[in-house]
C-alpha positions as CSV (number, residue, x, y, z in Angstrom):
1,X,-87.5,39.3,-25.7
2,X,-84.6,40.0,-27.8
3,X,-81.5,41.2,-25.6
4,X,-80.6,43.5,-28.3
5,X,-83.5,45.6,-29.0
6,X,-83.5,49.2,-28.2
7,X,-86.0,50.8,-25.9
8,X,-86.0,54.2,-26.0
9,X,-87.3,56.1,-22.8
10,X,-89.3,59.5,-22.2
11,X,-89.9,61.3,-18.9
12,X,-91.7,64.3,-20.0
13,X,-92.2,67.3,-17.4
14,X,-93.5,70.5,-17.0
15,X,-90.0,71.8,-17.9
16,X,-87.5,69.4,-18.8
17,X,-88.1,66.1,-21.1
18,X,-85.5,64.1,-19.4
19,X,-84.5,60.3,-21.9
20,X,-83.0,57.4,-22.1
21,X,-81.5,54.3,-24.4
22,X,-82.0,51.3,-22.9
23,X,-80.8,48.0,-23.8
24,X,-82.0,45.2,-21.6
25,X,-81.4,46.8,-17.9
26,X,-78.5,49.2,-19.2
27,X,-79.0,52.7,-20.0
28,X,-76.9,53.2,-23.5
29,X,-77.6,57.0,-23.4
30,X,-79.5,59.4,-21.8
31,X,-80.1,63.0,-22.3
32,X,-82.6,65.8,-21.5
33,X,-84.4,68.7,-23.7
34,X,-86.5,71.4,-22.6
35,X,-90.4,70.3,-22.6
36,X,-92.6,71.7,-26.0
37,X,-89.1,72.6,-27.9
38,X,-89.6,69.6,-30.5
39,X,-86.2,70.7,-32.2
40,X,-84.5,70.5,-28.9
41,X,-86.1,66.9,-28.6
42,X,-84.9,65.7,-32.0
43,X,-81.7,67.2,-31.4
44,X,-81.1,65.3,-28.7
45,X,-82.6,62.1,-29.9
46,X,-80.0,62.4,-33.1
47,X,-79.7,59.3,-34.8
48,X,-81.3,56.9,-32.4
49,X,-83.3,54.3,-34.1
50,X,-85.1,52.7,-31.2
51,X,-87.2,49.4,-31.6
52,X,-89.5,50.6,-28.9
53,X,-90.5,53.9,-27.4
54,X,-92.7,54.9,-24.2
55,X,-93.4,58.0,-23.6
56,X,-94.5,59.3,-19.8
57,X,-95.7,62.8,-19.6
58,X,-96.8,65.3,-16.5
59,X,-97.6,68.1,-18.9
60,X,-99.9,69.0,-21.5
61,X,-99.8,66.6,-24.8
62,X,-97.5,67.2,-27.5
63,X,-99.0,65.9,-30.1
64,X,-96.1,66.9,-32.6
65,X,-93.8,65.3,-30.6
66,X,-95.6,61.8,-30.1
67,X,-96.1,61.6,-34.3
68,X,-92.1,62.2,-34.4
69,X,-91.9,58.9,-32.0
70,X,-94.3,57.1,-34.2
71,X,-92.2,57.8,-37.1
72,X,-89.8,55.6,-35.6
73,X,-90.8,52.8,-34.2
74,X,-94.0,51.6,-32.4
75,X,-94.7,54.0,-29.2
76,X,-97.0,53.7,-26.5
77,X,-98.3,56.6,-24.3
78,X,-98.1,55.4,-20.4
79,X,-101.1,57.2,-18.1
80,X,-102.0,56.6,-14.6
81,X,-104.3,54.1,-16.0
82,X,-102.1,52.3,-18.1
83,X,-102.0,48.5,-16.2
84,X,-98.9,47.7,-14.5
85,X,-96.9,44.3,-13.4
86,X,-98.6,46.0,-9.9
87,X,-102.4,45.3,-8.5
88,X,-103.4,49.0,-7.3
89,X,-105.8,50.0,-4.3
90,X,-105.8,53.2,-6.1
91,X,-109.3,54.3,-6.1
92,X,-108.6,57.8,-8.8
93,X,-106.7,56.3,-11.5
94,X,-107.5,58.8,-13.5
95,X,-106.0,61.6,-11.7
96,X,-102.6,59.6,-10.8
97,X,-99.2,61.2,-12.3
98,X,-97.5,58.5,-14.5
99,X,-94.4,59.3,-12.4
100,X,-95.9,58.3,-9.5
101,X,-96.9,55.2,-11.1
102,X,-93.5,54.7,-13.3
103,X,-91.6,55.3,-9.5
104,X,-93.7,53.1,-8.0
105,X,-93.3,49.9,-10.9
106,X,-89.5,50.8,-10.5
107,X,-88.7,50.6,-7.2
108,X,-91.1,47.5,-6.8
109,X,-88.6,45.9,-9.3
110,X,-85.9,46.4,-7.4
111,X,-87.3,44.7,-4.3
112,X,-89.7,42.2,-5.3
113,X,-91.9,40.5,-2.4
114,X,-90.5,43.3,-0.7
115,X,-92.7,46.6,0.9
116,X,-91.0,49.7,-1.0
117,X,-91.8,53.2,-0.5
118,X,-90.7,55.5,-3.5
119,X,-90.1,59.2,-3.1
120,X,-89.5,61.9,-5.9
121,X,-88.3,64.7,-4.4
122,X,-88.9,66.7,-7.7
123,X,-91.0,70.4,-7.6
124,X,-93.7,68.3,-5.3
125,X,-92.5,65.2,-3.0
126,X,-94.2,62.6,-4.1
127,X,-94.7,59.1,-1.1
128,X,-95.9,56.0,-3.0
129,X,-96.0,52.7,-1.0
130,X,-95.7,49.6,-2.6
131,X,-97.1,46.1,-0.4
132,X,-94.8,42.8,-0.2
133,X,-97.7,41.6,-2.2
134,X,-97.0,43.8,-4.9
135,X,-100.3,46.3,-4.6
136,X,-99.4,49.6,-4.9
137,X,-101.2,51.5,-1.9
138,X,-101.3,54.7,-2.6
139,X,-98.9,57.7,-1.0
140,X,-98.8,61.5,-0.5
141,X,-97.9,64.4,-2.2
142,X,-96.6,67.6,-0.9
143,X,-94.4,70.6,-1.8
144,X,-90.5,70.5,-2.9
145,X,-88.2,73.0,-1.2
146,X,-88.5,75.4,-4.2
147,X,-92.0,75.4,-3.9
148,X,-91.9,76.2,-0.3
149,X,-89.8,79.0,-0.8
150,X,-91.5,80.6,-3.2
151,X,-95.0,80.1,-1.1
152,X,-93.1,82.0,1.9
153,X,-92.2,84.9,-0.1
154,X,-95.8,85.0,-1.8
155,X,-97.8,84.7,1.1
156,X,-95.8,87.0,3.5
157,X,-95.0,90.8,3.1
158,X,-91.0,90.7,4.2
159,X,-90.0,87.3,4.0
160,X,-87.4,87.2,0.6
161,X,-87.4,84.2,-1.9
162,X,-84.4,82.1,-0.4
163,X,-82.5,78.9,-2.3
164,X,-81.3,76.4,-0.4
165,X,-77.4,74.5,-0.9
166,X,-76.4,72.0,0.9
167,X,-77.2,71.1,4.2
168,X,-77.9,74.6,6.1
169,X,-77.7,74.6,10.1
170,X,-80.9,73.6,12.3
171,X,-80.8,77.5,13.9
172,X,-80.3,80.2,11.2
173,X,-78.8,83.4,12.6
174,X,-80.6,85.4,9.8
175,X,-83.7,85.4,8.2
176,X,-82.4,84.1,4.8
177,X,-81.1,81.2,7.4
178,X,-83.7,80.6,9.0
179,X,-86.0,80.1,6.1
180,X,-83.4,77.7,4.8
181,X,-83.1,75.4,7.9
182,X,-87.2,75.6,7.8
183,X,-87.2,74.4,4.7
184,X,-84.3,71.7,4.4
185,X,-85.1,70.6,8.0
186,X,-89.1,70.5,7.5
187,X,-88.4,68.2,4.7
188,X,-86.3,66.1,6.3
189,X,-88.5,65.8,9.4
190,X,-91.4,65.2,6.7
191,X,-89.5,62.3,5.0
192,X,-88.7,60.5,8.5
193,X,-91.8,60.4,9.7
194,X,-93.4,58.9,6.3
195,X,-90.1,56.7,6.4
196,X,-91.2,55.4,9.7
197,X,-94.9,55.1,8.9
198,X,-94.0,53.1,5.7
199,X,-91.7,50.8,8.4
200,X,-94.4,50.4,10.8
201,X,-97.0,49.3,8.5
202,X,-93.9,46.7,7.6
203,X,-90.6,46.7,9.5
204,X,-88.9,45.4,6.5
205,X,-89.8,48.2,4.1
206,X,-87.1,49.8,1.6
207,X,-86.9,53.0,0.8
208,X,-85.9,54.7,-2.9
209,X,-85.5,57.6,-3.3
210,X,-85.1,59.7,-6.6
211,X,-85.4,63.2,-7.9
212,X,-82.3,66.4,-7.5
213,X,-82.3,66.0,-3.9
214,X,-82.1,62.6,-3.1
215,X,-78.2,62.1,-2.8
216,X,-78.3,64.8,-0.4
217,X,-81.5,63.5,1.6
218,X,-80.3,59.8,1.3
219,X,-77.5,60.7,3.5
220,X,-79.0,62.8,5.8
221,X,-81.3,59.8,7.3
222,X,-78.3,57.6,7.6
223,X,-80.5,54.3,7.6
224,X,-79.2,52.3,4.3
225,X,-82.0,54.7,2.0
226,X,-81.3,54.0,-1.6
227,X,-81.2,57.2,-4.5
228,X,-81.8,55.8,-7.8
229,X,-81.4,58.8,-10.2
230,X,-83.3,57.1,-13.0
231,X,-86.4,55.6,-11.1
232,X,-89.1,57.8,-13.4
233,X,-87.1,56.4,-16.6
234,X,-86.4,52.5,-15.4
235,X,-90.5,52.6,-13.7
236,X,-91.6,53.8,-17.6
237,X,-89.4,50.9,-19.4
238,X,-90.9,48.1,-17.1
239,X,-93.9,49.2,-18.3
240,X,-93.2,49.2,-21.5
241,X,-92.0,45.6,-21.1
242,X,-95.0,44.2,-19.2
243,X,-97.0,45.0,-22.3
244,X,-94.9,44.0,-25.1
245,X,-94.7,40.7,-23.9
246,X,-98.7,40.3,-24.5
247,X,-101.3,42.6,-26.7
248,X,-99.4,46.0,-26.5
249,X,-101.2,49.3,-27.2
250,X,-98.4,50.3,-29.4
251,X,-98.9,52.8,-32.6
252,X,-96.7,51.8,-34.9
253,X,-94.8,54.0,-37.9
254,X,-97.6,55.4,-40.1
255,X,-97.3,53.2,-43.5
C-alpha cells in the first residue's frame, strides 16, 4: 500500500463531524464541523485531496455530504455490518453503532492476540470486548454523565440540571453536590466493575478508553488504563484498510 497515500477520515455524530488526515499511522490533520452544516464540512476539509475516504456515521444520512466525498476520491460508507479484520459473536449487526465497531477494530490493533475492552465515554458509555482470538464479543451501553443529569432533572420535580468539572467529592454538602458525586462516582463505580469483569473473563485484558472524559476517568482507576483520543477515527481507517487491500466497496468520483 503506498506509504504516501492520503486517507481521509470521518466520524460523523449526532452533533459534531469530528476528521482526520491520515498518512500511514500518522494523523496529518484533523478537525471537526458541526453534523448536517455541509458548508462547515467543506470549510474544514479546505484543500484536502485525499486518495481515500471512509465515512462513519451515528446520525441520519447526508446524502449531500457523501456525493461531496465522492467527488474526490473513492469513499466507502462503514456500517455495523461492514466486515472487519475482527470475527464477531454479534448476533444484531444490523443495529450495531459503527463507533462501537470502529472502537472495537481500533483498540484490537493496538493489542493484538491480546483481550481489549474499549470504552467511549461519549453521550452514552459504550463497553465493547474484544477476545485474544480476535472475536469481538459484544459489550454494554449505558448513559454518559450529561445524560444522567439531564434524566434527574426530568424525571424529578426539584432536583436542578447539574454539570459536572473535575473530580467532585464522594459526599456533596449540597444538592448540586450531591448530584455531581452521584453521577461522576456512579460512573466510575460502573466502569470498575465492567473493568473487572472484562479482567476476569481474561486477567490479561487492556483497557482503552476514548471519548471527552477519558483523561479524567483514566486516572481516576490508577491501573495502567490507556485514553486514546482518536479510537473512533484510527477503528474507521483500519477499516478502510482491511478492504482496500482486496475487493473494496468503494464509490469512486462520478466520471
Amino acid at each position: 500500500m503506498d506509504s504516501s497515500a492520503l486517507d481521509l477520515v470521518l466520524d460523523v455524530g449526532n452533533t459534531l463531524t469530528k476528521f482526520a488526515v491520515f498518512q500511514g499511522d500518522r494523523i496529518l490533520e484533523r478537525r471537526t464541523a458541526t453534523t448536517g452544516n455541509l458548508a462547515a464540512v467543506v470549510g474544514a476539509l479546505g484543500s484536502t485531496r485525499p486518495s481515500r475516504i471512509a465515512v462513519g456515521s451515528v446520525s441520519t444520512p447526508d446524502e449531500p455530504l457523501l456525493e461531496h466525498l465522492r467527488s474526490l476520491a473513492p469513499t466507502m460508507v462503514i456500517s455495523g455490518t461492514t466486515a472487519t479484520p475482527l470475527r464477531s459473536a454479534y448476533t444484531t449487526l444490523h443495529t450495531l453503532g459503527v463507533d462501537r465497531l470502529a472502537n472495537a477494530v481500533g483498540a484490537a490493533a493496538m493489542f493484538p492476540r491480546r483481550a481489549v475492552l474499549a470504552v467511549d465515554m461519549g453521550t452514552c458509555i459504550t463497553y465493547d470486548l474484544v477476545d485474544e482470538d480476535g472475536t469481538y464479543v459484544g459489550g454494554a451501553i449505558a448513559p454518559g454523565g450529561r445524560m444522567r443529569a439531564k434524566a434527574m432533572h426530568a424525571y424529578s420535580a426539584r432536583l436542578p440540571e447539574v454539570e459536572v468539572q473535575g473530580t467532585p467529592i464522594p459526599w456533596g454538602t449540597s444538592t448540586d453536590g450531591s448530584l455531581q458525586a452521584g453521577i461522576h462516582h456512579g460512573m466510575l463505580g460502573e466502569l470498575q466493575g465492567f473493568i473487572h469483569k472484562a479482567m476476569h473473563r481474561s486477567a490479561d485484558c487492556a483497557v482503552v478508553l476514548t471519548g471527552g472524559d477519558a483523561p479524567l476517568f483514566a486516572r481516576a482507576c490508577k491501573s495502567g488504563i490507556f485514553a486514546h483520543p482518536f479510537l473512533t477515527l484510527e477503528g474507521l481507517r483500519r477499516i478502510l484498510h482491511h478492504h482496500a487491500a482486496g475487493p473494496c466497496p468503494l464509490v469512486g468520483p462520478p466520471a
